[in-house]
C-alpha positions in Angstrom: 20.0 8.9 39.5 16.8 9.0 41.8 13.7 9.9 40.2 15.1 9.9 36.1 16.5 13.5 37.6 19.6 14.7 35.1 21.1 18.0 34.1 21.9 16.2 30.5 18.6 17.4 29.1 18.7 20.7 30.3 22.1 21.0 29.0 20.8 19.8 25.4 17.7 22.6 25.5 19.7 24.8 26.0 22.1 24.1 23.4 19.3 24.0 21.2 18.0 27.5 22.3 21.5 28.9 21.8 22.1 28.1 18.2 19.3 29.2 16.4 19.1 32.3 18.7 23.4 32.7 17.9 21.7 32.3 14.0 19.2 34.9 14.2 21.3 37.5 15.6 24.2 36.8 13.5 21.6 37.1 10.2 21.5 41.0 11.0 24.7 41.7 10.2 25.1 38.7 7.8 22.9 40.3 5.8 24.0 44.1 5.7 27.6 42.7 4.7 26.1 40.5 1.6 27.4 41.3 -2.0 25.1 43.5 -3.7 22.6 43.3 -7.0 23.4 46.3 -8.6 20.3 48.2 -10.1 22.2 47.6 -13.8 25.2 46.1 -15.2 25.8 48.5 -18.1 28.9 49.1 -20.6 31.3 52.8 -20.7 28.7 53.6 -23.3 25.9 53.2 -21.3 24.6 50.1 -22.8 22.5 48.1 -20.7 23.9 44.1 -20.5 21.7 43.1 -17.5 19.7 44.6 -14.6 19.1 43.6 -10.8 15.7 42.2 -11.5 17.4 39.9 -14.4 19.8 38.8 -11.7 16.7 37.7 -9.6 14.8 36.2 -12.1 17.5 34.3 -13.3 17.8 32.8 -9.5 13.9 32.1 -9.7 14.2 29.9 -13.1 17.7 28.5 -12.2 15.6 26.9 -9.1 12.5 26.5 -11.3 14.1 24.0 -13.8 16.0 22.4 -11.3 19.6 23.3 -12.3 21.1 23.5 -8.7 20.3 19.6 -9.1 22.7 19.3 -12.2 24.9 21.9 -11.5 26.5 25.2 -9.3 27.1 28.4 -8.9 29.8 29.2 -6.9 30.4 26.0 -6.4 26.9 24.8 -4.4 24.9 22.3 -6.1 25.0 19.3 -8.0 28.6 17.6 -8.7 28.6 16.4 -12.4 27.0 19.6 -14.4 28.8 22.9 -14.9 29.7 25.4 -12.5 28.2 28.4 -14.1 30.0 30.7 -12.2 33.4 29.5 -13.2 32.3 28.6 -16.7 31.0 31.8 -17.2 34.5 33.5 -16.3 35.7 31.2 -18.6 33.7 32.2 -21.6 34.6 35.8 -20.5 38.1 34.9 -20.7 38.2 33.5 -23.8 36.3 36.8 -25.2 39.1 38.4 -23.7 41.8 36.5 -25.2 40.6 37.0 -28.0 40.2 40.4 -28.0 44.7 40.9 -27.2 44.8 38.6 -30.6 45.4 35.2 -28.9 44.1 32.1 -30.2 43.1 30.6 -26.6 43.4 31.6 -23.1 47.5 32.5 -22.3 47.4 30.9 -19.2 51.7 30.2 -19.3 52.0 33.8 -20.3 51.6 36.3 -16.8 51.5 39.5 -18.5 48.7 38.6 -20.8 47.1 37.1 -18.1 46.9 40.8 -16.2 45.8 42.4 -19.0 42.8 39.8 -19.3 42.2 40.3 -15.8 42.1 44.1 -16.5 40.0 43.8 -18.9 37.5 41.9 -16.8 37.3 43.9 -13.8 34.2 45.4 -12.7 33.9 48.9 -11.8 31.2 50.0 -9.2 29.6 53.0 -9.4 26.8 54.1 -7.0 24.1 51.3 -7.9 25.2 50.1 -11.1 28.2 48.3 -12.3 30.4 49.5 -15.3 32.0 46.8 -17.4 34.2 47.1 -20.6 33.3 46.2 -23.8 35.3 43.1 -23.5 33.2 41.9 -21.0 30.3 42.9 -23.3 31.4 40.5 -25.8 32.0 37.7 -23.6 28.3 38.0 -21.8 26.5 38.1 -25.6 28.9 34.7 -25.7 27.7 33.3 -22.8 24.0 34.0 -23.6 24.4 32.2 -27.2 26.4 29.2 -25.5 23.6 28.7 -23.0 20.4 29.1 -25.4 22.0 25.9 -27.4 23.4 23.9 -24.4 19.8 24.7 -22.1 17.8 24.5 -25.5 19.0 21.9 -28.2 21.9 20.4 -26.8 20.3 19.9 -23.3 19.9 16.0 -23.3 23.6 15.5 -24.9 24.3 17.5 -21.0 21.6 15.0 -19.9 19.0 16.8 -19.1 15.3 17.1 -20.4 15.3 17.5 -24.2 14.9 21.0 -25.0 14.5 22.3 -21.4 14.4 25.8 -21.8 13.8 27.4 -25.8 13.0 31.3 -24.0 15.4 33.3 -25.2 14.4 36.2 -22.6 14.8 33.2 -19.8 18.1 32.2 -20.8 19.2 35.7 -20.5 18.4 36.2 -16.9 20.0 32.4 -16.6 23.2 34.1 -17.7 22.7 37.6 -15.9 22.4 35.5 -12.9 25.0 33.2 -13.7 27.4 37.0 -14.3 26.7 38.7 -11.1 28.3 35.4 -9.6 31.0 36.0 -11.5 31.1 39.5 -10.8 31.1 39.1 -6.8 33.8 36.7 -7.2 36.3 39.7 -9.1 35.0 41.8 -6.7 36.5 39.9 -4.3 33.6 38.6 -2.0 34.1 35.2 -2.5 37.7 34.9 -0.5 39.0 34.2 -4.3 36.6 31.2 -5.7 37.0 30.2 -7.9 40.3 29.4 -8.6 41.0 30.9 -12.1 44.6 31.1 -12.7 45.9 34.5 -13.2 42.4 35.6 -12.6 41.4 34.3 -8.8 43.5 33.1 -6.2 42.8 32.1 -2.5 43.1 35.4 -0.4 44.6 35.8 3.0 41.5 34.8 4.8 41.8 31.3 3.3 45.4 30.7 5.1 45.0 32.2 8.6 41.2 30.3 8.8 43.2 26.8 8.5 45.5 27.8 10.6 43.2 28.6 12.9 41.7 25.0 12.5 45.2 23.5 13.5 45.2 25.8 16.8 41.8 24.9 17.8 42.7 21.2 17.5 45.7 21.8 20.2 43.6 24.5 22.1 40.3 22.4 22.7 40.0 19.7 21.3 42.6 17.9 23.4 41.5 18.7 26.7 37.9 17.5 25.4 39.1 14.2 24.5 40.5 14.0 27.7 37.8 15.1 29.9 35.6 12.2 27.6 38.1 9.4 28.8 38.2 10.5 32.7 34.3 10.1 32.0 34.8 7.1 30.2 37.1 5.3 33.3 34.7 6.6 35.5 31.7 5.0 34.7 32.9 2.2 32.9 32.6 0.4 36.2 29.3 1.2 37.4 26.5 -2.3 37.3 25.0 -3.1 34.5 22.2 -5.9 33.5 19.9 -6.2 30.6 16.4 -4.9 30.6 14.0 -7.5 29.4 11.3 -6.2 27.1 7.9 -7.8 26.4 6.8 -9.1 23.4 5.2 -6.3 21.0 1.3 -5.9 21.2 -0.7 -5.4 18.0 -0.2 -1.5 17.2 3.4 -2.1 17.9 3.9 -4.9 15.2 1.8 -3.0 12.8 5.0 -0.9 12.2 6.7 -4.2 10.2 5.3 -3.3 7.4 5.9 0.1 7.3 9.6 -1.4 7.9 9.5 -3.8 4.8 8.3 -0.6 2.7 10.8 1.3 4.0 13.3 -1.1 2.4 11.7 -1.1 -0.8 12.1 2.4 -0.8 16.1 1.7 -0.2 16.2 -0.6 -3.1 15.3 1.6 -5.6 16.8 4.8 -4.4 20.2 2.7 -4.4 18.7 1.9 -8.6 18.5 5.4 -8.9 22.0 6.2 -7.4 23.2 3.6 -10.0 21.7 5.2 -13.2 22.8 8.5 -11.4 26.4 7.5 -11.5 25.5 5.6 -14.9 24.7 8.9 -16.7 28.2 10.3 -16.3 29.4 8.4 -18.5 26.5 8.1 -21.6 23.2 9.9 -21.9 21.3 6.6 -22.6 21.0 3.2 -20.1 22.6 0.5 -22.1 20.8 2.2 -25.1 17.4 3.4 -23.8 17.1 7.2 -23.4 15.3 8.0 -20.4 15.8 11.8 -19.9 12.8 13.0 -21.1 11.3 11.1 -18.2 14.7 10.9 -16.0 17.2 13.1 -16.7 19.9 13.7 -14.4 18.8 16.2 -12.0 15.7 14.6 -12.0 17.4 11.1 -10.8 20.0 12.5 -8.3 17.4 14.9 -6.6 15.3 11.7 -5.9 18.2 9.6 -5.2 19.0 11.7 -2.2 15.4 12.5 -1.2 14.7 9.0 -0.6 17.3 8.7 1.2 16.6 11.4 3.3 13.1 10.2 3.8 12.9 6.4 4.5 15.4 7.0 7.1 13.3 10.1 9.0 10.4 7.5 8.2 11.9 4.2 10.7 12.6 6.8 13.2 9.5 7.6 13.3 8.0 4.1 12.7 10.5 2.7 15.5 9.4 5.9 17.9 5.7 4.1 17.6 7.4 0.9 18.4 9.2 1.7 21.2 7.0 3.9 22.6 5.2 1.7 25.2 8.2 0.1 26.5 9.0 4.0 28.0 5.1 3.7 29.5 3.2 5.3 26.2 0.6 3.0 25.3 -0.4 4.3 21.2 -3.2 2.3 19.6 -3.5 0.6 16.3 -4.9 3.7 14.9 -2.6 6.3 16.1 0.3 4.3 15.0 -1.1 3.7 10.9 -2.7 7.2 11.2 1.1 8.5 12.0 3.1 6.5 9.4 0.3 7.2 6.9 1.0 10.8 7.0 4.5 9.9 6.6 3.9 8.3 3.5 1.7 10.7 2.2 4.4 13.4 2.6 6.8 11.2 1.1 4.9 10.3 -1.7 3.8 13.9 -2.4 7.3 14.7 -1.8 8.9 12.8 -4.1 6.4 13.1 -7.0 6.4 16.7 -6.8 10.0 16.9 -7.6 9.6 14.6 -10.1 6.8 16.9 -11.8 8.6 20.2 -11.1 11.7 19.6 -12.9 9.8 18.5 -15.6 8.1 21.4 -16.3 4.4 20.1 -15.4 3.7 22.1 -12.4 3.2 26.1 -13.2 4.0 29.2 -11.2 4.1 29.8 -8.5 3.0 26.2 -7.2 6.3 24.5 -8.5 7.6 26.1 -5.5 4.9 25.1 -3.2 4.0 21.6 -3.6 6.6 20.8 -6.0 10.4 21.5 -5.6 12.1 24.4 -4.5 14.7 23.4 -6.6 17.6 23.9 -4.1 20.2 21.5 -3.6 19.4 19.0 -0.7 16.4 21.1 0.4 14.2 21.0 -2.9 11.2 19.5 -1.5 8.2 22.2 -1.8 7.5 24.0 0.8 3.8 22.3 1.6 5.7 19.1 2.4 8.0 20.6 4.5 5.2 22.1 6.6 3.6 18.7 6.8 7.0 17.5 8.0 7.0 20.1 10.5 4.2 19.4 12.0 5.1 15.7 12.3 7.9 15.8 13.7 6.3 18.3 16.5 3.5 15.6 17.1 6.4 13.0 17.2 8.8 15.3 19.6 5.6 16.0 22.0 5.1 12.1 22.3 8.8 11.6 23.2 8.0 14.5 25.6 4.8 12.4 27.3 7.0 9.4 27.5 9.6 11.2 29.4 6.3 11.4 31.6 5.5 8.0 32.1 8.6 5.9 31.2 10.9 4.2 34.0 13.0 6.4 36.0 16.3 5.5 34.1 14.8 6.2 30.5 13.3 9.5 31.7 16.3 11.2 30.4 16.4 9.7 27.2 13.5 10.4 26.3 13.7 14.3 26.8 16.8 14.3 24.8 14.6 12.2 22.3 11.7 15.4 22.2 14.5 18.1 21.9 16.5 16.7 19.3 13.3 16.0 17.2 11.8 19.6 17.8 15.1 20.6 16.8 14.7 18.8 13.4 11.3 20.0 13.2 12.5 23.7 14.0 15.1 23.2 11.0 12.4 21.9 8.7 10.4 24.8 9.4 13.7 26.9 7.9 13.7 25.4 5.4 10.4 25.8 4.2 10.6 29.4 4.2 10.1 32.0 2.7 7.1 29.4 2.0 5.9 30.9 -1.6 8.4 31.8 -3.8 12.3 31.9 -3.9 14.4 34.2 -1.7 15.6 36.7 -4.0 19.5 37.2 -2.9 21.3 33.6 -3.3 23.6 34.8 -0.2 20.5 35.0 2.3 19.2 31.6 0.3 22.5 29.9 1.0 22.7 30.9 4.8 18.8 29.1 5.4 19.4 26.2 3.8 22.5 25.3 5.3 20.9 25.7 8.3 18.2 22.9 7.8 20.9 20.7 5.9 22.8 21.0 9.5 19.8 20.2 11.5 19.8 17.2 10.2 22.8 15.5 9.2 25.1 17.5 12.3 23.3 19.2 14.6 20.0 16.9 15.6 20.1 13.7 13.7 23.6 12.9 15.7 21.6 12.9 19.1 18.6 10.9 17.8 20.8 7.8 16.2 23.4 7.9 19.5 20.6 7.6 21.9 18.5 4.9 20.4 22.1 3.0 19.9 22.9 3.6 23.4 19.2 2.8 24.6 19.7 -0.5 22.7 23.1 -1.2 24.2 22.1 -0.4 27.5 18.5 -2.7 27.4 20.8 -5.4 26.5 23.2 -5.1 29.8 26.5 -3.9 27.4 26.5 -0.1 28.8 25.8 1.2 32.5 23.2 3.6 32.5 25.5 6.6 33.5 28.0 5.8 31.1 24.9 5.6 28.4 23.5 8.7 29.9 26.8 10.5 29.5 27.6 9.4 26.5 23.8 11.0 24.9 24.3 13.7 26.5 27.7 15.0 25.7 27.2 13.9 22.3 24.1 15.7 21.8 25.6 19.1 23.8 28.5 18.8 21.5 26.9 17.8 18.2 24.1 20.9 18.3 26.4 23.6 19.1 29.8 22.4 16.7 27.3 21.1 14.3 24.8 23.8 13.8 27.5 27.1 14.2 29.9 24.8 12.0 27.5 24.8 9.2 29.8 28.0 8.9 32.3 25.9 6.8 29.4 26.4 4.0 29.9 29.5 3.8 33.5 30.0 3.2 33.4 30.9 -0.8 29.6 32.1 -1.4 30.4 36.1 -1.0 28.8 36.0 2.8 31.6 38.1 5.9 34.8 36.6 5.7 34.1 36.1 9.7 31.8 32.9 8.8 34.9 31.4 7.5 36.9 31.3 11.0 33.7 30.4 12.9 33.3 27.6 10.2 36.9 26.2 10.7 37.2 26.3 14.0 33.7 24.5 14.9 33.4 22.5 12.2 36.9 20.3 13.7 35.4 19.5 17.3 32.3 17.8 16.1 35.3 14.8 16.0 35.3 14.7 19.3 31.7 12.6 20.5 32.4 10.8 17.0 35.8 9.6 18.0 34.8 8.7 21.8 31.7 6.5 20.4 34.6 4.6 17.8 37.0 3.5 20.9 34.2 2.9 23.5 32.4 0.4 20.7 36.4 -0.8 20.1 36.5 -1.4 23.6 33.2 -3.4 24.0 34.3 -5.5 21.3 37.7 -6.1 22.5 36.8 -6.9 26.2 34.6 -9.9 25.5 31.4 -9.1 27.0 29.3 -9.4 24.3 28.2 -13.1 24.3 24.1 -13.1 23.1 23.2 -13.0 19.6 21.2 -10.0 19.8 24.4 -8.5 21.7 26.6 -9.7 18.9 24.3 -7.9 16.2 24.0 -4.4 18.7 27.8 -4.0 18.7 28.1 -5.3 15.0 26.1 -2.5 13.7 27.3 0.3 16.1 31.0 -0.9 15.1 29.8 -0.7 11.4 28.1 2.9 11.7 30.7 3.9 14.6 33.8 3.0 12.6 32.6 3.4 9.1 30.5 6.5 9.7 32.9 8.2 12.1 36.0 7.7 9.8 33.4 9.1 7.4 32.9 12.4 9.0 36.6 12.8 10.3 38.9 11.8 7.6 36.9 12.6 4.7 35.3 15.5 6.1 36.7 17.2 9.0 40.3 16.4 8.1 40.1 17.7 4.5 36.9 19.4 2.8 36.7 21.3 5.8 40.0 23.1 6.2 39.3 26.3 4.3 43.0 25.8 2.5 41.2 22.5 1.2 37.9 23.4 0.7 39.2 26.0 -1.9 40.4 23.8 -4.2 37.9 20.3 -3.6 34.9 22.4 -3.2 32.0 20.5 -4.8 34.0 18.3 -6.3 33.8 14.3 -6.0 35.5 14.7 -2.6 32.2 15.9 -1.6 31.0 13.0 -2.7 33.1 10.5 -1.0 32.7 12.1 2.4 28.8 12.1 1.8 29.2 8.4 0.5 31.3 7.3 3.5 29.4 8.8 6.3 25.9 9.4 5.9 25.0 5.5 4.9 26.9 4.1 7.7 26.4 6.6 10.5 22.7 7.0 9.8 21.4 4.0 7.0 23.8 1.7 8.9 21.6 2.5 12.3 17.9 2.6 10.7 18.6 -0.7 9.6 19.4 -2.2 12.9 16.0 -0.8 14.1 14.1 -2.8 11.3 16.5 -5.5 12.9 15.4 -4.9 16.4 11.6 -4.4 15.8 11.6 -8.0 14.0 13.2 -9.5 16.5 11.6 -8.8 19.3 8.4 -9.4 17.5 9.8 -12.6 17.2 10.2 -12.7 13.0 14.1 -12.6 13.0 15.5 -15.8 15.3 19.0 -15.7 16.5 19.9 -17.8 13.7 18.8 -15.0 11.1 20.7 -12.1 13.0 23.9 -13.9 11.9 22.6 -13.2 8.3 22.0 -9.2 9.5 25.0 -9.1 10.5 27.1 -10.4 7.9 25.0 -7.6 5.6 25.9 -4.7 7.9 29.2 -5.5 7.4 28.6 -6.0 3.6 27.0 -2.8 3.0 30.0 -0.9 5.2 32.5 -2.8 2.5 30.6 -1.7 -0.6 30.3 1.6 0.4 34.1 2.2 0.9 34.8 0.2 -2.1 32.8 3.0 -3.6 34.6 6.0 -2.1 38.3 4.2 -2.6 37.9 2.6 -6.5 36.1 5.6 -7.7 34.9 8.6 -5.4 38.3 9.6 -4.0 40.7 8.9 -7.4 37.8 11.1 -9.2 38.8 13.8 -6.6 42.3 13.4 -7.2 41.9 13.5 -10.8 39.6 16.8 -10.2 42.1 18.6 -8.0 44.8 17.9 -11.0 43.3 19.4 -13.4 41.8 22.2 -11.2 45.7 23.2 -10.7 46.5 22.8 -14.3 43.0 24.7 -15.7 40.9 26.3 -13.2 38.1 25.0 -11.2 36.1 25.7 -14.4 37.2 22.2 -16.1 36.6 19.8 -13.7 33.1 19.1 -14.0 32.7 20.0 -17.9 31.3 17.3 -20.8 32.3 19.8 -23.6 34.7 22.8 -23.2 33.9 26.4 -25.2 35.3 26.1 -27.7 33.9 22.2 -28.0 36.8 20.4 -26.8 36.3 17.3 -24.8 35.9 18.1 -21.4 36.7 16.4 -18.1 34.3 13.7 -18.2 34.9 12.9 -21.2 38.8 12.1 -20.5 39.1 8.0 -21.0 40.9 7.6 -16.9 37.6 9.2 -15.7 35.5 7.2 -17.6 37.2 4.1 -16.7 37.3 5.2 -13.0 33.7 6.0 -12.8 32.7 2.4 -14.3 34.9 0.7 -11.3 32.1 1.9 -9.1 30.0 -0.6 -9.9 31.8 -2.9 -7.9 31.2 -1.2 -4.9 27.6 -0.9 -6.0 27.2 -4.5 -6.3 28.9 -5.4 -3.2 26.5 -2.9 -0.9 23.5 -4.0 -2.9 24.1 -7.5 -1.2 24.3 -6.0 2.1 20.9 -4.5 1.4 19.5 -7.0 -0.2 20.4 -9.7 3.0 18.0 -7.5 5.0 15.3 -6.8 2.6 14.4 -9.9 1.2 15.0 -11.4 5.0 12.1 -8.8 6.3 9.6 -9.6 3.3 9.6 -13.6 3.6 9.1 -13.1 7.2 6.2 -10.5 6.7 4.6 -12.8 3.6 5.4 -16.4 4.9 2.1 -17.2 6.4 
């Protein structure tokens, strides 16, 4: 490859260009086939129950107190609170029941169950909605049960003690919380939720998964095999390891910012713990911490710090690797860079913390505190912050592509584009920058966008092409097999990743379209997963790796490759994302375990090898002490499956269950209506949800094996 020439990151800008330009001209018509907010929800007497503006402010304050954190509408959001939507149908129900002279909901008896839904159906009529006075009744019901479960029962649902005591803001809560359920008997929501004799999956559902099972025998086959006659042919070609110098002064500056970076780990895995904790009892072993850490306040930081100490070593490992590709950064440019990335972090994480507890007013709770959306909540000032700095961190990639050896030229351009690909996604999700999008549907199809551009679209490339950098400086992987490798998984990963974000959108009222789009692209991102899996296998298996620093390499790329990948493909791909699936495990705990299984180990596994790889090379971890790393990789890979097996998948298959029996309603309850026990409350769940801590225990090891490890060597003079 004379001159670091290749078509790879051509290939990769352009798939880059082509998704978010395929976004922006889908949006048009996206948007013009959206469930409307009618101008007023009224009654046949012409009684007013709710009007469009209610609907909107009620999105505004159900972001504002950070109930997408603790629960869902149509089943996006948080997986232990309420699904408003379907609990909101149920209190309807039950009005309804009532109403034909029965004592609960007939759910046995079909021809009561007809005249319910009868009585529930909405009629449109020009820009208003017409309801009956059923449905009257069971709205005034809904508005009392939320002013005592959002007002004086809030911290028995753990949340803040009395979070909201407006009585005009609970109202828009529920008139928002209606319309969802409105859309969804309309029929916009492809039948979600399921609500026996009420909603069932339509047609749409069936012939999506069956489209899923063609595209697997259509494409996905002969990709797999055009990946093994690549594989063959380059397996071959010469390889030798690439001997680095040791690290100058700016270069070892970024230990630190390692060692905090761990820190941070540490106590978002405490968090994750008292997360979990809190679905059981609203105290910790007694102590009542939710008027400074109630639940949505706990998970939202749990997954933020994730999120960020990870983005952080990719950046603080760019700045270490960065003169080995010819980019000489000085002492100041490196703690000038990570600073910023601490500041954000910091002003990231303290915002939420401060916007769902009520201490940050309008309209700057949205700005520089949370945004109060699920996954993307932080305000909008620190995404733009992150924006920028991951377009000053893409553009330094793009000067090292400049100056680097000819046979890391290519790398490095893959490097810039899949960080300004991040960086464009960021800047997504940021907007509209000052206050809430008004229609959930257009809210819905943003954020899944930046959620994509990381996890599936651009974080993918990044984490393969460092791992196959690594491998390839330590003489385990020819440079054309590394370069192929990067650059079909970064072609394949942007386009099936970002156009499958599709599988989103399947039950949130947006064109029935997305939901073939999202079947059939969301089932070939398995393809570059399952070709890293066998080619690490492989490397393993043959016996070449014989170093100590090759042993730890192929040790944490088996780890992330394996664990990760089965991650992604069994519990993702192979169920939550066939639509016939999806229906009934949407935002339940099978979320969870997918989420559990694969974003640790395909992404926390590999930022932890780079703190590995920096101390080395500095000279802090001998070969001795990469034994110890890599007995904790493969600790943390165990803990986190005994996680998702003890507790995260039987919670899913206690969910679905009961789903069947009850609706979709039940499975994420505390307290019923009518004040029976809920789900959570069942003694199986309870006892399932403890068994976690096993798993907890064992991956907090793992963890701890490299922590500690990184602060003696930091603090031992």
């Amino acid at each position: 490859m004379p001159n670091g020439k290749s078509i790879w990151p051509t290939v990769v800008l352009a798939a880059t260009i082509f998704v978010y330009v395929a976004y922006a001209v889908m949006a048009y018509y996206t948007f013009t086939h959206i469930p409307p907010i009618p101008n007023e929800v009224v009654t046949p007497n012409g009684t007013v129950l709710f009007t469009g503006k209610d609907v909107i402010r009620g999105k505004y304050y159900f972001q504002k107190y950070g109930l997408m954190d603790y629960g869902s509408v149509l089943g996006m959001g948080g997986y232990f609170g309420i699904d408003f939507t379907s609990y909101t149908l149920r209190i309807l129900e039950d009005a309804a029941a009532h109403s034909l002279g029965f004592d609960a909901v007939p759910q046995n008896n079909a021809t009561a169950m007809a005249a319910i839904r009868a009585a529930l159906l909405p009629d449109p009529d020009g820009n208003k909605v017409v309801v009956s006075d059923i449905f009257a009744q069971g709205f005034y019901n809904a508005v009392s049960y939320y002013e005592k479960m959002l007002g004086p029962d809030s911290a028995q649902y753990r949340l803040k003690p009395d979070l909201i005591t407006n009585a005009t803001i609970v109202k828009d809560l529920t008139a928002y919380f209606t319309w969802t359920a409105l859309i969804a008997l309309e029929n916009y929501t492809n039948g979600f939720p399921y609500t026996p004799g009420i909603l069932t999956p339509t047609n749409n559902v069936f012939y999506a998964s069956w489209g899923m099972v063609i595209s697997i025998l259509l494409i996905v086959m002969p990709m797999a095999a055009y990946v093994l006659i690549k594989f063959l042919d380059y397996w071959r070609d010469p390889r030798a390891p690439i001997q680095l110098p040791p690290p100058n002064e700016a270069q070892r500056a970024t230990l630190w910012a390692f060692a905090l970076f761990g820190i941070a780990l540490g106590v978002q895995g405490l968090l994750g713990g008292y997360t979990m904790h809190l679905y059981t009892e609203p105290t910790l072993y007694g102590v009542n911490l939710l008027s400074i850490l109630p639940f949505n306040v706990s998970r939202a930081l749990h997954y933020n710090l994730a999120v960020l100490w990870i983005a952080l070593t990719w950046a603080a490992f760019s700045l270490f690797v960065l003169p080995y590709f010819g980019l000489n950064l000085s002492k100041r440019q490196v703690v000038a860079v990570l600073a910023l990335g601490v500041f954000v972090a910091l002003g990231d994480l303290f915002g939420i913390w401060l916007s769902y507890l009520g201490y940050i007013p309008s309209p700057w709770w949205f700005i520089v505190g949370s945004q109060g959306r699920d996954v993307i909540d932080q305000g909008t000032l620190w995404l733009l912050l992150l924006t920028a700095a991951l377009g000053y961190l893409s553009y330094l990639w793009y000067k090292a592509s400049k100056t680097a050896p000819d046979a890391l030229k290519p790398f490095a351009k893959i490097l810039a584009i899949a960080i300004a690909g991040t960086a464009a996604g960021t800047f997504i999700g940021a907007l509209p920058i000052v206050a809430p999008w008004p229609n959930f549907q257009v809210d819905e199809y943003f954020r899944w966008m930046t959620i994509h551009a990381y996890v599936e679209g651009f974080w993918p490339p990044i984490v393969v092409t460092v791992v196959a950098l690594l491998l390839m400086i330590a003489g385990l992987v020819p440079q054309r097999l590394a370069l192929a490798v990067v650059g079909l998984d970064a072609t394949s990963e942007i386009i099936t990743g970002m156009i499958g974000t599709a599988h989103h959108y399947y039950f949130t009222g947006l064109p029935a379209f997305w939901m073939y789009v999202g079947a059939i692209f969301s089932v070939l991102e398995a393809v570059p997963l399952g070709f890293m899996i066998i080619y690490a296998i492989v490397l393993w298996r043959r016996g070449e790796v014989r170093t100590e620093f090759q042993k730890t390499l192929v040790t944490y790329a088996l780890v992330a490759g394996i664990g990760g990948g089965l991650g992604v493909v069994l519990f993702g791909a192979a169920f939550i994302n066939a639509p016939i699936f999806n229906y009934f495990l949407h935002d339940a705990q099978s979320t969870m375990a997918h989420a559990h299984a694969a974003f640790p180990l395909a992404y926390g596994v590999p930022s932890i090898l780079m703190w590995v790889v920096a101390f080395y090379l500095s000279g802090k971890f001998t070969d001795r002490e990469l034994k110890y790393m890599r007995w904790a990789a493969v600790i943390i890979g165990v803990g986190f499956y005994l996680q998702v097996l003890l507790t995260l998948a039987p919670l899913a298959v206690l969910q679905l269950q009961q789903e069947l029996a009850k609706g979709y309603w039940f499975i994420k309850t505390l307290v019923t209506p009518s004040g029976a026990p809920g789900f959570w409350q069942e003694p199986v769940v309870d006892e399932v949800v403890w068994l976690r801590l096993i798993g907890d225990l064992v991956a907090a090891v793992g963890f701890a094996i490299v922590i500690f490890g990184m602060l003696a060597k930091l603090l031992k003079r």
